[in-house]
N, C-alpha and C positions, 0 to 999 in steps of 0.2 A: 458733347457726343457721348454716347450711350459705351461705358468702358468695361475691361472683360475683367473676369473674377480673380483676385489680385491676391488670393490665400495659394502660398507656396505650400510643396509638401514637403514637412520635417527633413526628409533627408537633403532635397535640394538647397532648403535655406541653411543647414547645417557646413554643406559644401561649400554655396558663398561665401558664409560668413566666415568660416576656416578661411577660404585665397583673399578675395579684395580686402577684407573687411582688417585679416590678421596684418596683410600687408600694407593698409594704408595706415596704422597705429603700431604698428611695429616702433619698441621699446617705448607708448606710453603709460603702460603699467607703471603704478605709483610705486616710489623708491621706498625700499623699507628701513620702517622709521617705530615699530615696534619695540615697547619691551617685549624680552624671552618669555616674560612670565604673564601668562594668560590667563582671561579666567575660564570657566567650565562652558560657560554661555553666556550670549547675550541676548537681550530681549527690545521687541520692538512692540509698540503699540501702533494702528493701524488701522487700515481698510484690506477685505481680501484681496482685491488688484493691486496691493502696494506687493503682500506675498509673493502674489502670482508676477508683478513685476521683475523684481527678483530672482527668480525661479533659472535655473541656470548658471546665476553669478555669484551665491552667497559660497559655493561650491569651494571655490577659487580662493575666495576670502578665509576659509577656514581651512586650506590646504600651506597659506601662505603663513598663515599668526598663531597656529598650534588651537585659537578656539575650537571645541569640540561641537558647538551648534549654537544654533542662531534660532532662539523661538520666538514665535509672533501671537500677539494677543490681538484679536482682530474683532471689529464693533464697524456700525452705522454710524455717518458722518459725526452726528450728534454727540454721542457717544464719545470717539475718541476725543473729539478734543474736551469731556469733562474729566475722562482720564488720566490725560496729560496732566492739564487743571489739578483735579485735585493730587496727584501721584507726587510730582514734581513739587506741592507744599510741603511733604512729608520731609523728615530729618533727612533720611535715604529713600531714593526714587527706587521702587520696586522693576522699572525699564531701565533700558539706556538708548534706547534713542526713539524716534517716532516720525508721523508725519503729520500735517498739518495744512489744513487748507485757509486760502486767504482769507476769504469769505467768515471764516469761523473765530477769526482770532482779536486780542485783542491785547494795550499793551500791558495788561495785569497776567495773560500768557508769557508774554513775549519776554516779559521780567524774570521769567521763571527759567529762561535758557539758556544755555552754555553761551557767553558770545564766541563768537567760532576765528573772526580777524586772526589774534594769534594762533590757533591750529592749522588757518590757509595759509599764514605766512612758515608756519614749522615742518609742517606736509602738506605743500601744493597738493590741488587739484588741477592738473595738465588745460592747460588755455584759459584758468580761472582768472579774474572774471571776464577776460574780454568775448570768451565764448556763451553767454549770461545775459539773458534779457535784464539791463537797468533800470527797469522798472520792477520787474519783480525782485531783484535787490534792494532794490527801496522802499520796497512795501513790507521786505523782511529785514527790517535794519527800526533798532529800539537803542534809542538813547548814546547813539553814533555806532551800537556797534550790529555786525548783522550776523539777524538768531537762524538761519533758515539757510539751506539748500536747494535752490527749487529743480523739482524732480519730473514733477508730470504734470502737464499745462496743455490749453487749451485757448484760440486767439478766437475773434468773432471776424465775421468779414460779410461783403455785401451779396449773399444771394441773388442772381438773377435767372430769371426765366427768358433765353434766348428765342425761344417762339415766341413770347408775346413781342419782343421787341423787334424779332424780326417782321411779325404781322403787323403792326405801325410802323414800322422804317422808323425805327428809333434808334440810333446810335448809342453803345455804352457809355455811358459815362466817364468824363475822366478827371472831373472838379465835383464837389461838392454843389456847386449851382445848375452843373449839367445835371447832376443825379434828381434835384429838386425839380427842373423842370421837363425829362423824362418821367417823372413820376403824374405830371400833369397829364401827360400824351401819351403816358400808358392808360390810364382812366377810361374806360368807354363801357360800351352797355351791346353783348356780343348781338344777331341776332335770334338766337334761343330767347333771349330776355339776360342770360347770364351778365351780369356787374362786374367788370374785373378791375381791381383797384391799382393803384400802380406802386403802393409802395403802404406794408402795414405794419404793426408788429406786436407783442403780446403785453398789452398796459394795461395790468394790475397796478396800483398805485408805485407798490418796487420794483416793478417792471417800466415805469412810460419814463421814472426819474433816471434811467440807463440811456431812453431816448434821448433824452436832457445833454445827458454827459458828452456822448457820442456825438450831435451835431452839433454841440459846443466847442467842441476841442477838435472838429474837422472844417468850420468855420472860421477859428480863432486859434491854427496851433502852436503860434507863434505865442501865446499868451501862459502865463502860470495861473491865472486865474479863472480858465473854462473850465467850468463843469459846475460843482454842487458842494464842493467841500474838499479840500485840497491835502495833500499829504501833509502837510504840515498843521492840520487843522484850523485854516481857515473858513469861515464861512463867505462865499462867493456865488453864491445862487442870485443873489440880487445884485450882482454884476451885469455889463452890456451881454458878454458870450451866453450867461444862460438866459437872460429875458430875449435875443432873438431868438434862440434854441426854441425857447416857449411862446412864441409870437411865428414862428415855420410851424409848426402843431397846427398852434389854433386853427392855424390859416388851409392848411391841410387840410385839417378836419369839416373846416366850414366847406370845404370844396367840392367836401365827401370822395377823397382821392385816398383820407384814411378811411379803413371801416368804420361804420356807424356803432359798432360795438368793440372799439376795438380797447376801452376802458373794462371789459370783462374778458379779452382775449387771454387765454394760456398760450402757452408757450407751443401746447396740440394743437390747439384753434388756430393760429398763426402757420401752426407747418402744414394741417391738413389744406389751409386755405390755400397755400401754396402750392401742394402736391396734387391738389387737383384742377390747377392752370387756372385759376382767378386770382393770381397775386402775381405782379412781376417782380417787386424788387422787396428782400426780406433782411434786415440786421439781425444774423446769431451767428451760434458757436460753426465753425468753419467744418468741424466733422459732421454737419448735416448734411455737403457734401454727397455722402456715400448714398443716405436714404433717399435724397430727391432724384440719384441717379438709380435707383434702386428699381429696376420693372414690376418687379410683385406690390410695392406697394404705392409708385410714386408713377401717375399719369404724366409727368414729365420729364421721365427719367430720359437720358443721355442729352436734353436739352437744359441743363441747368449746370450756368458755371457760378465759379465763387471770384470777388475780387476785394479789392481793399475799399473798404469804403473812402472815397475819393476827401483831400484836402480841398481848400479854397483854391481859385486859379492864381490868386495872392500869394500861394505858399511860393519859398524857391528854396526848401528844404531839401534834403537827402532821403526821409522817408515816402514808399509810397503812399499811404495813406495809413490813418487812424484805427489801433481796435484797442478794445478791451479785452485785460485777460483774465483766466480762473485759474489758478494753479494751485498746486499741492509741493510742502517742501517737507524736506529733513531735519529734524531738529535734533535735539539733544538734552538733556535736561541737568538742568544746573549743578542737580544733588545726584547724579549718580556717580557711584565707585569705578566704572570702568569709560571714564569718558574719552583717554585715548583711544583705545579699541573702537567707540563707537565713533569716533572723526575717522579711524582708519576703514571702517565697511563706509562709511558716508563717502569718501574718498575712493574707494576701488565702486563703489555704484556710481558715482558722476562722473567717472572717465566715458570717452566718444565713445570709446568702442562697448564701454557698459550701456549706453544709452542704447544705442545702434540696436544692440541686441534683445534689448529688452523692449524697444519699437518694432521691429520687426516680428521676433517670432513672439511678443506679449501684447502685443498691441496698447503698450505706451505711452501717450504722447509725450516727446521729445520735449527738452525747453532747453536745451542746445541748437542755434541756429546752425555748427556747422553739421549737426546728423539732419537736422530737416533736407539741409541741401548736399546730403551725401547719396551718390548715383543709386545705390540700390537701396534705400530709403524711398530716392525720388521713382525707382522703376514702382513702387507699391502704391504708394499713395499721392494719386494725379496732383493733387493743390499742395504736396509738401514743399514745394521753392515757395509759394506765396508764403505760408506758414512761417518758413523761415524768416522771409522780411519783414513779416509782422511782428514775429517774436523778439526780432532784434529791437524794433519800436515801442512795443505792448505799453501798458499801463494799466494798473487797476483802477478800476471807478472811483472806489470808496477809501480812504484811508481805514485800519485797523478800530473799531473802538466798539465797545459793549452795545451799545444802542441802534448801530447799524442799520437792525430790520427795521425799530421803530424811525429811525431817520430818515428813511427810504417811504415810510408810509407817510409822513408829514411832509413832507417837498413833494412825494407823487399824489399825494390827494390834490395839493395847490396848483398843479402842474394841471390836474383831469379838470379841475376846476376852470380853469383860465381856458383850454383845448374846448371846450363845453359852453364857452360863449362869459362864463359867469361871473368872470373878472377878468381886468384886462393883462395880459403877462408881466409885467411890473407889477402890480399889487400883489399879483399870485406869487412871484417871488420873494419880494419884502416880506409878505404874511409867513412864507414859509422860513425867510433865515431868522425869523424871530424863534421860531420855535426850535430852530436847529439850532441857534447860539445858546436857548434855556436848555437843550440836551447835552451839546459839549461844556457848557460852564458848572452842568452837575458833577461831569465826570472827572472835570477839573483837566478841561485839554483843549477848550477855547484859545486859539490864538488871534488877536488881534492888534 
C-alpha cells in the first residue's frame, strides 16, 4: 500500500531522538579508554556519505578526547580504495582510519590493516559482536584476525508486485519452489498484447552469476558449498546447488517466464520493467522499496512489497530466507601514528545510538540489526524489521580477491551460455570452475 512521506522535520527528529532514543541507550557511551595526549587531527579517507554520515556525531568525539578535528579526504568508490592501497604501503599512512567496501577489496588490502580483535577486546564496542551481521564479519576477517567495522550496508530481498499476483490469484510465496512456480502463473500475455513475466532480473554476465548464488543457497542452505566460490576460496560452481541453480535458468528462460533479453538487462532495464507493471517478482537491493512505492515515477507504486526470498520447504532453520549483501566498513591502517584514537571515533560511530542517528536524520543504512528494528527507526522506513532479519542472516556472494569482476565475467558467460540452450548446466559449470581455479591458483588462494 501506497505510504506517506516519512522525512521528519529537523526539529521533530532532534526531539525524539533527545527522549526515546537517549533513553533507551542511556549509559552506552563507550568507557573512556583514551590517552590524555591527543593529536591535532585525525584523517579519514572515504565517500562523501561516509562525512555526511557522521555529521552530528564526530562533534561528541572530539569534545570527549581533547582531538581538535577530524578531516575527511573524500573520492569515488574507485578511488578510495587505491588510496588506502597505496597510503597504507607507505612507512607512515598519511590517514588514520577509512572506509571500505566489500565489493572492492581484497586480501593484499586487507593485509594492510590494523587487526582490530585486541582493540574490541581493550575498548568494547556496546553489544559487539552479537549486534553484527556474521557474515559481514567474515568477509572482513584476514588471516583469523577481523580488518573492518561494518558501518553502512545494504541486503537484497524479493520484490513483488501484489496486483499482478492478485490479478492471477496467486498466493505469495513462502518456499523457494512456491516462488518458482508463481513465477510460472505469473507469465501471461495481458489483453493490450502486453507480456508480463513473472520473475526477471538484470544478467550482464556479473549480474546472472549473483542469480547463481542466490538460488543456490535458497535451495540448498543447509550446504557450505552453494554458490560459486566460497569464503574460504573454494571453487564450487560445479557442485549439485549451482548446476540446479543453472538448470532453474535455463528452464526459465526456455519457458520465456525470464525475459528474452534479460542477458543484456541492467539493473534500469529490470527496474523500469518492473515499475511499469510487466514484471511480478524482482531480486535487488531492498531500498528499491522506496522507488517502486514512489507515485512520480513507479506505475505501481503503494502495490509493491518486499520479502525475503524464500528458503526450500526443506529448510527447518531459524532464518527467514536468503540475501546477499553490499556493505561498507571501517578500517584502520596498519601504519598509522594515531591508531588508538582511530579505534576510539570507530567505537563512539558503532554505538546503537550512533547508528540510530545517523540512519535516521542521514539516511544510513544500519548494519546493526537492533537499530533496524528499533521503533522509530521502524516508524521511517516500512521494510526495516525485514532488513533486520536479513541483516542478521546476510552473506556476501563473492569472497574478497583481485580478480572478482574478471571471475564474475567467466562463470556468468558459462551460466548465459547454458540459460541460451548452448550447453547443458553441468558442462556450463565445469567449463567455468576451470577457469576460476586458473584465476585463484594465479593469486595463489585456490583452496582445494
Amino acid at each position: 500500500m501506497q505510504h506517506a512521506c516519512r522525512r521528519l522535520s529537523v526539529l521533530t527528529m532532534i526531539c525524539m531522538f533527545a527522549g526515546a532514543t537517549a533513553a533507551l541507550y542511556a549509559g552506552a557511551a563507550p568507557e573512556e579508554v583514551i590517552d590524555p595526549v591527543a593529536p591535532d587531527t585525525l584523517t579519514g579517507v572515504g565517500h562523501a556519505v561516509h562525512e555526511g554520515a557522521a555529521d552530528g556525531l564526530v562533534e561528541e568525539f572530539l569534545d570527549r578526547t581533547d582531538v581538535r578535528r577530524v578531516d575527511w579526504q573524500t573520492f569515488g568508490i574507485g578511488d578510495i580504495h587505491s588510496t588506502i592501497m597505496r597510503q597504507s604501503a607507505l612507512p607512515t599512512a598519511p590517514f588514520d582510519f577509512g572506509y571500505v567496501l566489500n565489493t572492492e577489496i581484497d586480501p593484499r588490502l586487507l593485509s594492510r590493516l590494523e587487526p582490530l580483535d585486541e582493540w574490541a577486546d581493550r575498548a568494547p564496542i556496546e553489544g559487539f559482536p552479537d549486534d553484527f551481521s556474521e557474515g559481514m564479519l567474515e568477509a572482513m576477517t584476514h588471516d583469523g584476525s577481523l580488518r573492518g567495522i561494518p558501518m553502512r550496508g545494504v541486503v537484497d530481498a524479493l520484490h513483488i508486485n501484489t496486483l499482478i499476483f492478485e490479478e492471477r490469484g496467486v498466493d505469495v510465496p513462502e518456499t523457494i519452489e512456491e516462488a518458482l512456480e508463481a513465477a510460472r502463473d505469473l507469465t501471461f500475455v495481458r489483453d493490450d498484447g502486453a507480456r508480463v513475466y513473472g520473475y526477471s532480473a538484470h544478467g550482464t554476465p556479473d549480474n546472472i552469476s549473483g542469480q547463481v548464488i542466490n538460488l543456490a543457497r535458497a535451495m540448498f542452505p543447509d550446504r557450505d558449498d552453494a554458490g560459486i566460490i566460497t569464503a574460504d576460496y573454494r571453487v564450487v560452481i560445479d557442485r549439485e546447488p549451482a548446476i540446479r541453480a543453472i538448470a532453474v535458468l535455463q528452464q526459465l528462460y526456455e519457458e520465456g517466464i525470464l525475459h528474452p533479453d534479460i542477458s543484456s538487462h541492467t539493473v534500469d532495464d529490470v527496474t523500469r520493467l518492473y515499475e511499469t507493471g510487466r514484471l511480478a517478482m524482482w531480486t535487488g537491493n531492498i531500498t528499491n522499496y522506496d522507488n517502486f512505492n514512489d507515485p512520480e515515477r513507479s506505475e505501481v507504486a503503494g502495490h509493491s512489497e518486499a520479502i525475503a526470498l524464500p528458503f526450500t520447504e526443506a529448510y527447518e532453520g531459524e532464518h527467514v530466507g536468503y540475501t546477499s549483501t553490499l556493505f561498507w566498513s571501517f578500517v584502520i591502517p596498519a601504519n598509522t601514528e594515531n591508531t588508538e584514537f582511530a579505534w576510539e571515533l570507530i567505537r563512539h560511530l558503532s554505538t546503537a545510538e550512533s547508528q540510530l542517528h545517523s540512519g535516521l536524520y542521514n539516511a544510513n543504512q544500519p548494519t546493526r540489526s537492533s537499530v533496524l528494528a528499533h521503533e522509530d527507526y521502524l516508524a521511517e522506513i516500512p521494510y526495516a524489521e525485514l532488513a533486520a532479519e536479513l541483516t542478521a542472516a546476510a552473506r556476501v556472494a563473492w569472497p574478497p580477491f583481485q580478480g572478482r569482476s574478471q571471475a564474475g565475467e567467466i562463470a556468468g558467460n558459462e551460466i548465459i551460455r547454458a540459460m541460451h540452450g548452448q550447453k547443458s548446466p553441468r558442462q556450463a559449470a565445469e567449463d567455468a570452475a576451470e577457469g576460476l581455479r586458473a584465476l585463484l591458483r594465479d593469486e595463489g588462494l585456490l583452496n582445494e
